[in-house]
DRENLO-374026 format. One record per residue (C-alpha): residue in three letters; x, y, z. Coordinates in steps of 0.001 Angstrom, whole numbers, plus 500000, padded with zeros to 6 digits. Last residue first. Layout:
<keros>
AlaXYZ...
</keros>
This chain:
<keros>
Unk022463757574926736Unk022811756528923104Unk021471753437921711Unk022680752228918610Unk025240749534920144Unk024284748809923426Unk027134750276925921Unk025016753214926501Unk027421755371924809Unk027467759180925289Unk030827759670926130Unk033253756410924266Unk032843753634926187Unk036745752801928381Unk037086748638928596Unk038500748380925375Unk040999750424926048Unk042799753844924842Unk041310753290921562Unk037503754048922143Unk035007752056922147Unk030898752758921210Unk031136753527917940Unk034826752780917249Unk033736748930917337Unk032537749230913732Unk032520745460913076Unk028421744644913696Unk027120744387917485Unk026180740785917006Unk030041740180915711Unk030635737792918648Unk030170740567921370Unk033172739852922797Unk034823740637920057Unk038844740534921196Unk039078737432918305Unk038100739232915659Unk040632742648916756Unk042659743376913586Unk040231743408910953Unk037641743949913672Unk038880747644914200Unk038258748616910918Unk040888750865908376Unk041606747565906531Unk045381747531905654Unk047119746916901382Unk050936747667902142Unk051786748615898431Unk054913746600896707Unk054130743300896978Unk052467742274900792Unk053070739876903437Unk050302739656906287Unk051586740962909899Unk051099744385909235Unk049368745462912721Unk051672744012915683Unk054311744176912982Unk054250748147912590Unk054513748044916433Unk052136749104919097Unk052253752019921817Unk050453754805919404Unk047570752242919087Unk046696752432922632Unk045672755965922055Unk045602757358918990Unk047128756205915352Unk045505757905912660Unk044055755685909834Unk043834757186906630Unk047678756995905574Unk050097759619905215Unk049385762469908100Unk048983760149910761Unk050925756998909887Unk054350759037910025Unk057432757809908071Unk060566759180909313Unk063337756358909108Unk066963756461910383Unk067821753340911224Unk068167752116907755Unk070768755338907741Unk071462758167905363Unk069668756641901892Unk066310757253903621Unk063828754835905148Unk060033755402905397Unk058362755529902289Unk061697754793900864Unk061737751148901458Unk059135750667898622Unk058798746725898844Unk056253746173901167Unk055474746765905029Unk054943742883905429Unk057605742499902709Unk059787740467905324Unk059908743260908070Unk063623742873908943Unk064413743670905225Unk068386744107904926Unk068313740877901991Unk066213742729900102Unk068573745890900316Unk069616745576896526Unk066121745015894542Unk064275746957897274Unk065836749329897122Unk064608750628893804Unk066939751395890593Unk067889748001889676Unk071189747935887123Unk070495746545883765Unk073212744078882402Unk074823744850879134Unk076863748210880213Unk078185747254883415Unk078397743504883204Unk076773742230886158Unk077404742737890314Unk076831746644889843Unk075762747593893374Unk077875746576895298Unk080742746361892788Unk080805750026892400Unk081649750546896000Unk079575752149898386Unk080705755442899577Unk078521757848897907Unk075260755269898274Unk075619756148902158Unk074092758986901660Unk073036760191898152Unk073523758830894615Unk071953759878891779Unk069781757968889836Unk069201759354886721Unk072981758440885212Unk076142760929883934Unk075236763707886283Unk074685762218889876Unk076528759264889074Unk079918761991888039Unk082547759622886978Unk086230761043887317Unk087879758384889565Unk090922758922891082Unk092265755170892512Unk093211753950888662Unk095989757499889303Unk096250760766886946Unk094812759209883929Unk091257759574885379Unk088810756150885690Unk085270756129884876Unk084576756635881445Unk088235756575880563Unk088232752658880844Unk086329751868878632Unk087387748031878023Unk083580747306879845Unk082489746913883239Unk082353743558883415Unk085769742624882286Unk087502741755885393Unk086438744601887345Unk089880744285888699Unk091413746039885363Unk095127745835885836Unk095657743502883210Unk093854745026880476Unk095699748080881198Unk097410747983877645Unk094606747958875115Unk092015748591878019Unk093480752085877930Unk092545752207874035Unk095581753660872075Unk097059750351871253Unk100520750736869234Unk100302749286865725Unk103648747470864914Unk105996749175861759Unk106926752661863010Unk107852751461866587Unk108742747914866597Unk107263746125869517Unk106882747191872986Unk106090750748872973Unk103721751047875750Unk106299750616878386Unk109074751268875810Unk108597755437875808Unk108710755695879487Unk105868756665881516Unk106364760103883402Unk103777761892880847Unk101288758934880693Unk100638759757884642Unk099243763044883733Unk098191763601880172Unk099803762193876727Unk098053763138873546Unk097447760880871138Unk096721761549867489Unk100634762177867453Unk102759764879866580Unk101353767902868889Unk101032766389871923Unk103550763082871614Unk106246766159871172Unk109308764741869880Unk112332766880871122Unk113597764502874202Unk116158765555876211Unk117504762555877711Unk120248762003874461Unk121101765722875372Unk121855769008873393Unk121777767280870131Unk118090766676870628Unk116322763212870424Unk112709762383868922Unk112308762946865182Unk116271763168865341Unk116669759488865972Unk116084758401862454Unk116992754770862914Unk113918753050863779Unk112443752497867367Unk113257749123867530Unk116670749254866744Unk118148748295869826Unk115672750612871895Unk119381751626873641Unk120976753008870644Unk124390754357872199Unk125854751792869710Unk124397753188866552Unk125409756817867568Unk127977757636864519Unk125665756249861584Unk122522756589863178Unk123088759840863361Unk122558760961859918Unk125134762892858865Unk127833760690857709Unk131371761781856105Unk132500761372853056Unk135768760319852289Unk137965762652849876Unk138161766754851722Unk138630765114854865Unk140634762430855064Unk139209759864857734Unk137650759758861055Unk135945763171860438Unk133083762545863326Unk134782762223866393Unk138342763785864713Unk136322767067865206Unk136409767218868563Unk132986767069870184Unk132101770510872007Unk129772771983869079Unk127531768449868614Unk126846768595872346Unk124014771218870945Unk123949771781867646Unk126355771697864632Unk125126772616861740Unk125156769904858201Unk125111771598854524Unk128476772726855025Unk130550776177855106Unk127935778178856763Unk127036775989859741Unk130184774320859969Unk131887777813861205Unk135340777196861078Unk137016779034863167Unk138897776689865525Unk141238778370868365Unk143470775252869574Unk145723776120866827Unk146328779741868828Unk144879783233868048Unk145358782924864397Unk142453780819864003Unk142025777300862881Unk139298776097860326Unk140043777123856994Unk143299779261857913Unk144721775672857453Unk144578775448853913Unk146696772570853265Unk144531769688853730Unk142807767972856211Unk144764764438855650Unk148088766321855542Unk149511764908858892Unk146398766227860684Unk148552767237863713Unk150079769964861482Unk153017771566863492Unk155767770653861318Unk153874772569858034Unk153115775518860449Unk155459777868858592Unk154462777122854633Unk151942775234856126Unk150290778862857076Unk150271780460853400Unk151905783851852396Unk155831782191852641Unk158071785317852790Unk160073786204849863Unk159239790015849261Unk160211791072852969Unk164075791232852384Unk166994791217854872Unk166404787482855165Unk164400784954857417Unk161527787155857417Unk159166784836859464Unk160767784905862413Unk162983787423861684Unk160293790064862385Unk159094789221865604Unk155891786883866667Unk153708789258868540Unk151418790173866021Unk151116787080864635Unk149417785768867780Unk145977786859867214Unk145989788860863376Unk149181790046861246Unk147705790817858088Unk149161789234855261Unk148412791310851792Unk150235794433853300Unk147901797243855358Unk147413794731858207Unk151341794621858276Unk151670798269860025Unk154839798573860470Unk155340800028863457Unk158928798765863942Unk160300799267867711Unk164635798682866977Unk164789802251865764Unk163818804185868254Unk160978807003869116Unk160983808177865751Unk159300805331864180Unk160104802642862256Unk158281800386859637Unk157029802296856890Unk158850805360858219Unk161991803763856726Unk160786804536853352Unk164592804253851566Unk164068801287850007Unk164225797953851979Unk167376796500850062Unk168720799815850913Unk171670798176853353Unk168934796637855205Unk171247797745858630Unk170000801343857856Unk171620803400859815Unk174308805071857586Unk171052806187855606Unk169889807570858514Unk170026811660857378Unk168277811703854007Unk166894808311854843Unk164422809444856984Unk162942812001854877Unk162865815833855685Unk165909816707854203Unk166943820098854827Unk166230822621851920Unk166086825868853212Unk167466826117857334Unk170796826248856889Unk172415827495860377Unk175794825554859239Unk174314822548860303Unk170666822446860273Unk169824818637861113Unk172210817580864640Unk172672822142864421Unk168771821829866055Unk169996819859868894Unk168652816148869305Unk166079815676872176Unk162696816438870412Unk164199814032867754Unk163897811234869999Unk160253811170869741Unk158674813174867289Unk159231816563865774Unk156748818204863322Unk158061818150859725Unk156031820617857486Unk156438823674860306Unk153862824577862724Unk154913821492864841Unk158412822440865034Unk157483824939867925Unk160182827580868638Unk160126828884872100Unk164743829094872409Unk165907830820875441Unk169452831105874783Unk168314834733872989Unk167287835851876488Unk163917836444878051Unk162619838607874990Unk161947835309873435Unk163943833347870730Unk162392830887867980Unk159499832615865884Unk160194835780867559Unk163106836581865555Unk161158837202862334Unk164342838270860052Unk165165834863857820Unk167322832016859158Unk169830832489856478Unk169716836531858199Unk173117835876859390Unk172577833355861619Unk174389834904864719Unk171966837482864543Unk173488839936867108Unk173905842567864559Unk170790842683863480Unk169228843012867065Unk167419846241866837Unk165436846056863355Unk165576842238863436Unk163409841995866693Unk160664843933865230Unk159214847429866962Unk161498850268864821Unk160751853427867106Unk159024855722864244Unk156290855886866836Unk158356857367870007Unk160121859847867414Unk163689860395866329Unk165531863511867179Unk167038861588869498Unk166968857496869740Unk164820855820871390Unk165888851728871476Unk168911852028873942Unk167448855716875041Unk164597854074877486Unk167884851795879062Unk167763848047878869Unk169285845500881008Unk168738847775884951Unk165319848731883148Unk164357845419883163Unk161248845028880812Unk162878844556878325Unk164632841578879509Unk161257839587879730Unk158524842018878544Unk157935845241877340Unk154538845881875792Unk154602847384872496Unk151637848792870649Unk151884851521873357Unk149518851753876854Unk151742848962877728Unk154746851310878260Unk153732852198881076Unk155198855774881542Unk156285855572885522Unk159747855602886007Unk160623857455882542Unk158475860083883341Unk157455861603879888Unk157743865251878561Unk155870866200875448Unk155976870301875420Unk159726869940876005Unk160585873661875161Unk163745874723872874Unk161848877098870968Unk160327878866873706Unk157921878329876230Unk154790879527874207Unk153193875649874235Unk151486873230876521Unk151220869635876002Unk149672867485878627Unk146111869360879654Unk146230871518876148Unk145925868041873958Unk142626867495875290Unk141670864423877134Unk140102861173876656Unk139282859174879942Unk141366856308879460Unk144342857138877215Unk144493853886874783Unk143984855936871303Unk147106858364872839Unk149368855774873549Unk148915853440870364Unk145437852326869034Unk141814853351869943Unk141577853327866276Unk140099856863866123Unk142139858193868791Unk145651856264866672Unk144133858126863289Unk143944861390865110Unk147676860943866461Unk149026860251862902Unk146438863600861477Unk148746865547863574Unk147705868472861905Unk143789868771861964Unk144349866803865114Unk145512870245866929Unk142984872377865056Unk140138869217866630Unk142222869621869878Unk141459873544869765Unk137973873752869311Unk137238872855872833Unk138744876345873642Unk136004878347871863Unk136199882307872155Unk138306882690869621Unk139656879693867515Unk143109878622868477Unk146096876877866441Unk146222877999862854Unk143575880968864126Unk147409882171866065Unk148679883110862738Unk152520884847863181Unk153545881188865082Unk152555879057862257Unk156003878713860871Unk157395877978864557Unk155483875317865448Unk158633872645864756Unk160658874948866666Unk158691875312869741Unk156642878229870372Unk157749881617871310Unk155806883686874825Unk152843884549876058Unk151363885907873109Unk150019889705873667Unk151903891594871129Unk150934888728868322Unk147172888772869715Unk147564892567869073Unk148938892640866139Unk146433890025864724Unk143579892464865743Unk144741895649864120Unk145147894079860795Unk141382893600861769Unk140614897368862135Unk143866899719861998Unk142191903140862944Unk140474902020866167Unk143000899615867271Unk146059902041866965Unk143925904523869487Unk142702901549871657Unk146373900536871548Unk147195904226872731Unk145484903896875415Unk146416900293876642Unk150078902320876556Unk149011905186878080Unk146571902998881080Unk149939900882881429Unk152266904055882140Unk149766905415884966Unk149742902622886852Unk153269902026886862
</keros>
């Protein structure tokens, strides 16, 4: 066998030598493995149609040049082959050379998924036990000529024949043809209500689906119990989820239905099968419930509301020249409007209505506003402050308004001196003036405000803080002059009857009488030593004086009558006695005047 092959090989090389490229193609044809398929079979003399020598990538692009179908799916990632995940040649699934009647495309039927394809099975599809691969792949026919619409497979199960048009999908799923997805919405009459309930045939009988009535009355014109009087706009009032609930909307008419309206039913007002007759103003209705009796008018939307009679609108600020205020918005308005409105006139001062709640009885003129609210006849508006020349402080604030109001208010001068109306309650009885403020605060007669130490030049210290006025003050305050010494008050208090004088000071202070300082060494010329430092100011100052206490310094002036000497010696006793006795010599004396020892 050996032997035969290198002959034959041999005599190629012989045939291959001579025959050049002519040569070649015999060659590859004597060495192919075997025939192609049928559809290859033109090409199968010229194997460059297929391969490329010496570059086996290049064979998918030779394949592709072909199937141009397939290279258009790879390029649009599309179908089978554009979803294959990795790529792969066309040599790993489809081999060739096994004859003419080869498979060179074979598929498992249990485990293709069909997903990779522009057509995923689902529902009944996708039950292999319902639908066999060779129900919708027919032979000789290829996987992408497969027709992919509903129509194309189940034409002869369309029960509508084709009125319904050919895109299945729209209403049936691949579930089961019972199994109806359609949505009404995406059509020009989306169902509502109770037509979600009523069978398609109810409105396409006869499977017509072009020109059904959309409009109400095209199929409830037996229903409507206005017999057409109404026109045939029945979704002006009803809706689809049932007749006898109208949703009119009346607020779109010239009466809108506002408060209780809204509820009140149809018939009510609409006493017939029309709506064009029906009174527009409320006494056409309300004409029986009009408390007023007619005296107010007709219009009564002028001041009730629809909520309820009781509900008044009226706003009296904007409609009149008078607002209501205060306790003025509670009263009823028969309080005021006591006869027909729109003819008698009505007051607006309030004098007019409040002439018996006037408790100054006149007095205090009629226009109560400068000084009452509306809120309250207590709260008072007039401000004494700001619209008067006399402001009220303390006490004056809690007084009423007739205490110093006594006569008429705007014609009788009011006194605005305190003595003007505290005349009576001054206990100074005149003589300290009618000005009263000087002294006195507003806040009590007790409090007084009047500084001595910084209104006068004599202030007071001691126990001149807690005299009384009157003690010292016993004229008329500002005619009669007031002493300033002590002596002009405290004469009476003298125990020394002016034999120390009138200037108390010198040795009393404003403390305590019985406190006195005055010392006779340091302030007058004559020291007191000895004996002298056991007397009394009276043993000395026995002789009345004015206002100075006048002394002679000698010792004779008080001690004549001790002289023994009889004035022989002369009156300066100091020179030989001293003042612890007169028996003691001063040291040095010889007891003989002029003579020293």
């Amino acid at each position: 066998m050996i032997t035969v092959a290198r002959h034959a090989l041999f005599a190629l090389c012989l045939v291959g030598v001579g025959g050049g490229a002519a040569w070649a193609d015999s060659l590859e044809t004597a060495l192919m493995p075997g025939p192609v398929i049928e559809g290859h079979a033109k090409w199968e003399e010229t194997c460059t149609a297929c391969h490329k020598r010496f570059d086996k990538a290049a064979q998918t692009t030779l394949c592709l040049d072909c199937h141009k179908a397939i290279r258009d799916d790879l390029q649009r990632k599309r179908r089978f082959h554009g979803r294959l995940q990795p790529p792969r040649a066309c040599r790993d699934c489809h081999t060739e050379h096994q004859g003419r009647t080869a498979t060179i495309a074979p598929l498992n039927d249990q485990t293709f998924d069909h997903a990779q394809t522009d057509f995923a099975l689902r529902g009944a599809h996708a039950d292999p036990r319902k639908v066999e691969c060779k129900a919708c792949h027919q032979p000789r026919t290829k996987f992408r000529e497969t027709p992919s619409t509903c129509h194309d497979c189940h034409k002869k199960d369309d029960r509508h024949r084709g009125r319904a048009g050919t895109a299945c999908a729209n209403c049936h799923t691949e579930q089961t043809w019972n199994d109806i997805r359609f949505d009404h919405g995406t059509t020009h009459y989306p169902l509502t209500g109770k037509h979600r309930d009523v069978a398609c045939r109810a409105c396409h009988a006869n499977d017509r689906f072009q020109g059904v009535p959309t409009d109400c009355y095209g199929c409830h014109k037996k229903d409507d119990p206005h017999r057409g009087q109404e026109g045939p706009r029945c979704a002006d009032c009803h809706d689809t989820p049932s007749w006898k609930h109208a949703r009119f909307d009346h607020n779109t008419s010239r009466f809108p239905l506002l408060g209780k309206h809204a509820k009140v039913d149809c018939k009510s007002c609409h006493a017939t099968p029309t709506f064009k007759n029906a009174p527009m103003n409320c006494l056409g209705c309300h004409k029986k419930d009009d408390a007023h009796k007619g005296s107010y008018g007709e219009r009564c939307e002028t001041c009730h509301g629809a909520t309820g009679w009781k509900t008044i609108i009226f706003d009296h600020e904007l409609a009149t020249k008078y607002p209501l205020r205060g306790k003025h918005l509670s009263a009823p308005c028969a309080s005021c409007h006591k006869g027909n409105l729109y003819t008698d006139a009505t007051p607006t001062d309030c004098y007019a209505c409040h002439r018996t709640d006037d408790r100054h009885k006149g007095r205090f003129n009629s226009r109560c506003e400068r000084c009452h609210t509306e809120r309250d006849w207590k709260t008072l508006l007039f401000d004494h402050d700001r619209d008067t020349a006399y402001s009220l402080k303390d006490s004056h604030r809690r007084v009423k308004c007739g205490q110093c109001h006594t006569g008429v208010l705007y014609q009788d001068t009011t006194p605005t001196t305190c003595h003007g109306c505290h005349a009576k309650d001054d206990n100074h009885e005149g003589r300290f003036s009618d000005a009263c403020e000087r002294c006195h605060a507003v806040r009590n007669w007790k409090t007084l405000h009047f500084d001595h130490d910084r209104h006068t030049a004599y202030p007071l210290l001691g126990k001149h803080r807690t005299a009384t006025c009157r003690s010292c003050h016993r004229g008329i305050l500002y005619k009669d002059k007031t002493p300033l010494d002590c002596y002009a008050c405290h004469k009476s208090d003298d125990i020394h009857r002016r034999t120390l004088g009138s200037r108390c000071e010198q040795c009393h202070n404003s403390r305590d009488w019985k406190l006195w300082d005055f010392n006779h060494d340091t302030r007058t010329a004559f020291k007191l030593d000895g004996a002298h430092k056991r007397l009394g100011c009276r043993d000395c100052h026995t002789a009345t004086m004015d206002e100075r206490v006048v002394a002679s310094p000698t010792c004779v002036a008080c001690h004549k009558k001790d002289d023994a000497h009889e004035n022989r010696f002369g009156p300066h006793c100091d020179r030989c006695h001293d003042t612890s006795t007169w028996h003691s010599l001063n040291p040095g004396s010889s007891g003989v005047p002029g003579v020293r020892r």
